[in-house]
C-alpha positions as CSV (number, residue, x, y, z in Angstrom):
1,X,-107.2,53.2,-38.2
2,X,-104.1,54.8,-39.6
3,X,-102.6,58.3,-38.3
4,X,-100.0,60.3,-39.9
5,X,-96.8,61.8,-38.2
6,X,-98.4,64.8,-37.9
7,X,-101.4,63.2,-35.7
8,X,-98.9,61.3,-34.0
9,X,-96.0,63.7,-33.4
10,X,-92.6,63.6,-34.2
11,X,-89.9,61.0,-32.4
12,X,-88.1,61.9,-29.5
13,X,-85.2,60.9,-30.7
14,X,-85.4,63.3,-33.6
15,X,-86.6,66.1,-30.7
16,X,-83.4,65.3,-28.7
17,X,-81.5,65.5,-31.9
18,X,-82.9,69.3,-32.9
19,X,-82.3,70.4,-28.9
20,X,-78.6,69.1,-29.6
21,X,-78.1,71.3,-33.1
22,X,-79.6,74.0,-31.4
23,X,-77.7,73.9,-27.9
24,X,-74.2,73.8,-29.9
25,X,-75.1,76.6,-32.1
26,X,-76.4,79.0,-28.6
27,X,-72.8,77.9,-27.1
28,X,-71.3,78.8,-30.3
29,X,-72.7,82.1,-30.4
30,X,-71.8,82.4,-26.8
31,X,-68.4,82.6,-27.5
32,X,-68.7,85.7,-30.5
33,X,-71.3,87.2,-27.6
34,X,-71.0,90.0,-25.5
35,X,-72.2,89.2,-22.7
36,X,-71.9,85.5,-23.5
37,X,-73.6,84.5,-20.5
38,X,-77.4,84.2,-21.6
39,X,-76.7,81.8,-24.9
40,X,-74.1,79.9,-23.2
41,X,-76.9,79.2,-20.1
42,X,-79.8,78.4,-22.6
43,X,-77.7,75.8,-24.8
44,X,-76.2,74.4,-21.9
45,X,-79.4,74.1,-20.5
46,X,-81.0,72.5,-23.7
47,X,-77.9,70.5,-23.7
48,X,-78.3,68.4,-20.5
49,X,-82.0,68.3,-20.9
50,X,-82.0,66.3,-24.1
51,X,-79.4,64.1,-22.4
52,X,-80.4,63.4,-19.0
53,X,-83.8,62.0,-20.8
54,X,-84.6,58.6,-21.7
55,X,-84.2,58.6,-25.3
56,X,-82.6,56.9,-28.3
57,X,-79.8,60.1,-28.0
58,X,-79.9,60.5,-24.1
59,X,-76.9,59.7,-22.3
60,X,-78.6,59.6,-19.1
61,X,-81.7,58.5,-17.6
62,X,-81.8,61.3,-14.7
63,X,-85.5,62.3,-15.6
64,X,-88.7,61.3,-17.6
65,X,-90.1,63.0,-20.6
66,X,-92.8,64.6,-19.0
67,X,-90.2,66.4,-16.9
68,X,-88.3,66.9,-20.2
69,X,-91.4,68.8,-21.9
70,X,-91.9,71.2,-19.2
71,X,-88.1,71.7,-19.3
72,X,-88.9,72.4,-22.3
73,X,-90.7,75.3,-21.7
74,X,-88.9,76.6,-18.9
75,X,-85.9,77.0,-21.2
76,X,-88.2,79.1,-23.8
77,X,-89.2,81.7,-21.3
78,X,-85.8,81.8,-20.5
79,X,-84.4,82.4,-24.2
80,X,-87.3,84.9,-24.2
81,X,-87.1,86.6,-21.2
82,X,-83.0,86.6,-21.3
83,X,-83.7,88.1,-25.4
84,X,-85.4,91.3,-24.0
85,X,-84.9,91.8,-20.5
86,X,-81.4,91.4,-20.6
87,X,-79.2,95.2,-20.6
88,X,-76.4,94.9,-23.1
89,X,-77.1,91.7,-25.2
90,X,-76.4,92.7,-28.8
91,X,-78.9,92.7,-31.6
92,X,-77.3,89.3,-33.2
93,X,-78.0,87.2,-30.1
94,X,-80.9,88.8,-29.1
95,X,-82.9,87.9,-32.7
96,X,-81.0,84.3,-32.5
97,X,-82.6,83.7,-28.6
98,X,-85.9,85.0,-30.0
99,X,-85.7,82.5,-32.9
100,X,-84.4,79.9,-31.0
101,X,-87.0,80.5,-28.9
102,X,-89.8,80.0,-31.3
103,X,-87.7,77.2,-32.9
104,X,-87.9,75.3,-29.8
105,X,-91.6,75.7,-29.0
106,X,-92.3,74.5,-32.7
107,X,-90.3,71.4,-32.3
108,X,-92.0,70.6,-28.5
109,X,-95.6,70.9,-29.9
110,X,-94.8,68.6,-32.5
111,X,-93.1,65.7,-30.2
112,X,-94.7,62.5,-29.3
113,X,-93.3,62.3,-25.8
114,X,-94.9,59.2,-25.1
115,X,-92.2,56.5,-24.5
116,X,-92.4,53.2,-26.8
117,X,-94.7,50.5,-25.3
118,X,-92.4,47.1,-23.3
119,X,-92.2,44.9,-25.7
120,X,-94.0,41.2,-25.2
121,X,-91.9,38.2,-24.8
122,X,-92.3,35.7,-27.3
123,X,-94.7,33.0,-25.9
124,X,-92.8,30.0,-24.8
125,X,-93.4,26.8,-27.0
């Protein structure tokens, strides 16, 4: 029975990829930000969760992917919280946490988190 990417989900490694594009674009916008506390904290936060996971573009192995996903998530309510709780945020990073935001949760629902089966050993002979 074959299942298309969409049934399967999209790599991790191209999830980890999109978390590191986003995370350098929220510090980037940090430093034209005022405050720049709330995008610096979100993409730094995206940043060492896409590489403290096992992954073909984590630099660590600190945690698993399940703890990755609900990371994940944790670091959407805080774009969205931080996007329209926060007092004195300009418009500009406000829209770009929202969007980031909604960005992010797009990308998670479409992962495969499941890790690639061991591989067997080639039978002896």
């Amino acid at each position: 029975e074959s299942r298309s990417m969409a049934q399967q989900g999209r790599g991790f490694w191209l999830h980890q990829f999109v978390e590191y594009g986003i995370a350098a674009g929220l510090i980037m916008l940090a430093a034209q930000t005022s405050p720049p506390a709330a995008p610096a904290v979100v993409g730094a936060a995206m940043l060492l969760n896409a590489a403290c996971t096992p992954g073909p573009l984590g630099a660590f192995r600190w945690f698993s992917r399940r703890v990755h996903r609900l990371l994940d998530w944790a670091i959407i309510g805080a774009a969205l919280v931080a996007a329209i709780v926060l007092d004195g945020l300009d418009q500009r990073a406000r829209l770009a946490m929202i969007a980031v935001a909604l960005v992010h949760a797009i990308v998670t629902l479409g992962t495969n988190f499941a890790g690639r089966a061991p591989r067997q050993g080639r039978a002896a002979g």
